[in-house]
N, C-alpha and C positions, 0 to 999 in steps of 0.2 A: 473397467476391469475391477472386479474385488476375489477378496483371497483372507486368507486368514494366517497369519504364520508362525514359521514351524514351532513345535513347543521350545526348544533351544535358543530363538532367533531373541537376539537381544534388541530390546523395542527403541534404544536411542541409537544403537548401531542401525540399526532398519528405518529410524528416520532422517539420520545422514544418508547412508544410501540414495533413498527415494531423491533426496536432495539434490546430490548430486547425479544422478540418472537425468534429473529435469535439468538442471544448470549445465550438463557435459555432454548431453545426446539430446532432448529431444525438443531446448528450447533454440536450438542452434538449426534445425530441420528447415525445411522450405515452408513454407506452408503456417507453421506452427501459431496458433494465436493464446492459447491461454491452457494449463494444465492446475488440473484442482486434486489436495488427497484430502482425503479424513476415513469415517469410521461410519459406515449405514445404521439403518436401525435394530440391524441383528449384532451389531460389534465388530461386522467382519471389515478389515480395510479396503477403502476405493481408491483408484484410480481413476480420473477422466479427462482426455486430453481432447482440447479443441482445435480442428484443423479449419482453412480458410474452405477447400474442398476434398473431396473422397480421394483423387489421384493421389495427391499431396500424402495423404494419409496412407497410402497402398508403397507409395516411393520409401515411407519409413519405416515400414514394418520388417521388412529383413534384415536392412542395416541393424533395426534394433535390438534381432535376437542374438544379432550378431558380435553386438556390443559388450566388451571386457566387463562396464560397471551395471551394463543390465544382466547379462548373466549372472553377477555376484547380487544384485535386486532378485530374483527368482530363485535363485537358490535360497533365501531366506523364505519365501512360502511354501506352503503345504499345496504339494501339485494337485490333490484330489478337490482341494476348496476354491481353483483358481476357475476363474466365470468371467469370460469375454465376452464383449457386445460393442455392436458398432450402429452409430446411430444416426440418422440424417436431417438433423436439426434449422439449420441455415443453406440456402445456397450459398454459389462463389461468393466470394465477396468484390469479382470481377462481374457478378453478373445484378444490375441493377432492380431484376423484377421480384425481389424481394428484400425490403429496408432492414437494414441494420438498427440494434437498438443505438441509444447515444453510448451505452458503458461497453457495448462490444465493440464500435468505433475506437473506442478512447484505447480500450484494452491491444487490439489490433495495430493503432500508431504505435503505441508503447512498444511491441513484441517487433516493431519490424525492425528496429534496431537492432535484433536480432536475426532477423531473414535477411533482411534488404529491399525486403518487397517495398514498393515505390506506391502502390495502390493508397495506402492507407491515407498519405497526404494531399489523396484529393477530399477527404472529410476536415481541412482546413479552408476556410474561406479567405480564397486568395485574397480578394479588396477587403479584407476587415481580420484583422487578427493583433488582439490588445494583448501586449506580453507584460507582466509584470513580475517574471524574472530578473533584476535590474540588472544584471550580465549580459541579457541581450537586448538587442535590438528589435523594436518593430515588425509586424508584419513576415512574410514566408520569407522575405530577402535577412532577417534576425536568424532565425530555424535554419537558412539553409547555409550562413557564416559559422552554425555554430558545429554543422556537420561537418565542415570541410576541413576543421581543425580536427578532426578527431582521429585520436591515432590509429597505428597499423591494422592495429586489431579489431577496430571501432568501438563503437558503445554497445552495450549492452543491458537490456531490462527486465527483471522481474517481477512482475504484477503479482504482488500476494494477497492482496484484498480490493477489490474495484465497485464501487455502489454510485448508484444512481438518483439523483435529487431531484426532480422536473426538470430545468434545464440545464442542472448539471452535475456531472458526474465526477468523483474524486477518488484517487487510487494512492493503495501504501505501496510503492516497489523499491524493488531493491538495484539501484543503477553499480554499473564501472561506467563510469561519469568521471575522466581526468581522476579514477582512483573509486573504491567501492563507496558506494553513499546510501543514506537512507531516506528515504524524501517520501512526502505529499506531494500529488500534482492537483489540481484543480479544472476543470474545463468548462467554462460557457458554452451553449449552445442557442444559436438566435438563426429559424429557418433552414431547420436540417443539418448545420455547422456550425465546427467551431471556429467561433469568434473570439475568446477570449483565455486567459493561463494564467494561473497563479502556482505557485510552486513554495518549496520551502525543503532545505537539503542539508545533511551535515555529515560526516565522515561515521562509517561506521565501527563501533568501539568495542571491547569486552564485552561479555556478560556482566548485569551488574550483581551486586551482593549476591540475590537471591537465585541467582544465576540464567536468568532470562534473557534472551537477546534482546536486538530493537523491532523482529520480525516475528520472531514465535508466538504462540498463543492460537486461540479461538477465530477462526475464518466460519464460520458457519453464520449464513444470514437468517434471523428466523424475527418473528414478532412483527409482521411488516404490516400490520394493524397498527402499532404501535409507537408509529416513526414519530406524528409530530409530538406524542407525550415523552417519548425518549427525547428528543428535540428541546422542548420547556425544560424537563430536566437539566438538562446540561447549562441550557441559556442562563437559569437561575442559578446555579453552581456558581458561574463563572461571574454571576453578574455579583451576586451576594457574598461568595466567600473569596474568591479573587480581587476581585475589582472593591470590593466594601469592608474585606476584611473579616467579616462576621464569622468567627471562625468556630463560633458556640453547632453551626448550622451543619457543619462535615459532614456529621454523622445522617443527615437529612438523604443527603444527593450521594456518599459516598458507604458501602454494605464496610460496616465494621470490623466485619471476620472473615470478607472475601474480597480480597481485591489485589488482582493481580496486576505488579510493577514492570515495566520494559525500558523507564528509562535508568540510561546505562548507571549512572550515579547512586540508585535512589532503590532500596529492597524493597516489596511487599507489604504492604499493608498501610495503616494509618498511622504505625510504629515508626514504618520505612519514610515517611513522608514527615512526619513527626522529626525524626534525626537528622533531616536533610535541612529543613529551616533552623533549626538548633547550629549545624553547622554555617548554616549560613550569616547569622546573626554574630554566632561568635567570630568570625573573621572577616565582619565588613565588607560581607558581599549581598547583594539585594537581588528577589526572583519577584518584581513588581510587573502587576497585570495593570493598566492604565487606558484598554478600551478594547470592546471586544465587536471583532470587523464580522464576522459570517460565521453563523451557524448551519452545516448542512445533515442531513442524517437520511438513514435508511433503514428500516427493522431496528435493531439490537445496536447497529452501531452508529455513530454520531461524529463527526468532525469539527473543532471549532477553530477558527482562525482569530487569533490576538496579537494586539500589541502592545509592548510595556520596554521594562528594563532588564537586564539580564547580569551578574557578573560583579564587575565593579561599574555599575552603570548604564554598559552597551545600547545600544537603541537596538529593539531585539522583535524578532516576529516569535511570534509561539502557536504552533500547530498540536493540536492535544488529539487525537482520535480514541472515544472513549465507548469504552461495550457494558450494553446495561441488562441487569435481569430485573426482574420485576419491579420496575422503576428506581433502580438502584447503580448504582457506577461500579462497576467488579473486575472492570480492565483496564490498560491506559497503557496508549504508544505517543510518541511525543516527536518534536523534530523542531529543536532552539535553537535559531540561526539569527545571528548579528546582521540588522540592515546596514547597508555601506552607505560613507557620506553622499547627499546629492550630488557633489561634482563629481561622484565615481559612476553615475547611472547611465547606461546605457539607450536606457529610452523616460518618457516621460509621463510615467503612468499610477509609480507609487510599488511599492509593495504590496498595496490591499483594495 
């Protein structure tokens, strides 16, 4: 769907809305596997919502007009500019004669925490599944303890950005995970399945300074010529100015007058990042990078997996997912989680 709205409609009241339209109706549906918005190449806003099949999609369409927060969603567009289309992209995702990619797999497990649907957990490979969640356990019998605790209401996931590396794909969502979270997930894939998880999660906070969440910003995959020099980029960042210090180098890997901040602590720019180690030095607290585990990227955006020190010392994982334009760093989502002692691990696999 795209529409253009109405000349009155307030644009951040219109992107809560939309917000909540996906999170209250349509990620909660049978079927539902992934919903995408932004802005075409005319300006006008999109809508596009991925069902697993047509039926599924037909079961929610009246419920949805029907809906208190999508009605208050359409009242905000201009009805002569609204353009529906409905499109047949994938079969079932019950019907094996045509493969799934690995990031609509990945996308699809994530989302049935939402459904219920059961399908999605046959793209884990039952005899081989490496968790390095240190909360759980090994293997489907780890996944399916950690199901069984979860409350009334279950868990819940939103996939706000999912990209695909050869064998594996890594998504930003937004969980109610024992409470709202913000996490990286990671997936291996060896032989059609996954085999293997990395993750990385921490409570979600305020807007920081500059008033950004841990989720907004730029979803648009574009540059996909350009993965693995996006890729080098970041590697060098982290290797040179992180890990080495060399901090003459910023301005190299990091656009001087564009760079958008999300994490919750930390404003905008190279000011914002600037003030944050200032604070941090003045009161004896250390943001030390000390090795850096996986680089993965896709077009424009890039995920790096590290480890160092965090706080007053913590032994700390650090997830950075950074968006580049012309070989430059102009965004950054982050997720700084404390590894727990060895004797707290649930399986034996590491962090990384």
């Amino acid at each position: 769907m795209s529409y253009s709205a109405t000349e009155d409609a307030d644009h951040n009241a219109l992107k809560k809305i939309n917000k909540k339209v996906e999170k209250g109706f349509t990620a909660k549906q049978t079927g539902f596997l992934q919903r995408f918005t932004g802005a075409n190449e005319t300006g006008e806003q999109v809508v596009a919502v991925y069902w697993d099949e047509k039926s599924n999609s037909d079961k929610a369409l009246q419920p949805f007009m029907e809906n208190r927060l999508a009605k208050k969603f359409m009242n905000m567009m201009e009805p002569a500019s609204i353009k529906m289309g409905r499109y047949q992209t994938l079969t079932s995702l019950k019907n094996n004669t045509m493969e799934l990619s690995k990031k609509d797999q990945v996308v699809a497990l994530l989302n049935s925490f939402n459904t219920g649907d059961k399908t999605p957990i046959s793209y884990i490979n039952p005899n081989q599944y490496i968790q390095h969640n240190l909360d759980v356990a090994d293997g489907l019998e780890g996944f399916g303890a950690v199901m069984q605790h979860a409350p009334p209401q279950g868990f819940k996931a939103n996939v706000i950005r999912a990209f695909e590396d050869g064998d594996y794909v890594f998504t930003h969502t937004e969980y109610d995970f024992f409470g709202p979270k913000a996490a990286f997930d990671v997936f291996r894939f060896e032989d059609g399945k996954i085999v293997e998880h990395w993750d990385n999660l921490i409570e979600v906070q305020e807007p920081n300074p500059s008033g950004r969440t841990q989720f907004d910003g730029a979803t648009e995959l574009t540059d996909l010529d350009k993965t693995e020099e996006n890729k080098k980029v970041v590697k060098d960042f982290i290797e040179k100015v992180l890990l080495n210090h060399e901090m003459d180098k910023v301005t190299s890997y990091i656009n001087p007058t564009n760079y958008a901040q999300h994490n919750p602590a930390v404003a905008d720019g190279l000011e914002g990042f600037g003030a944050a180690m200032k604070y941090f030095a003045e009161n004896g607290l250390v943001m030390e990078y000390t090795k850096l585990h996986k680089v993965l990227g896709q077009g424009n955006f890039v995920l790096a997996m590290s480890e160092g020190k965090f706080g007053k010392g913590d032994h700390t994982a650090f997830y950075d997912l950074f968006r580049l334009e012309d070989g430059l760093i102009v965004e950054h989502w982050d997720v700084i989680s404390t590894i727990p002692a060895e004797s707290e691990w649930k399986n034996k696999n590491g962090k990384f």
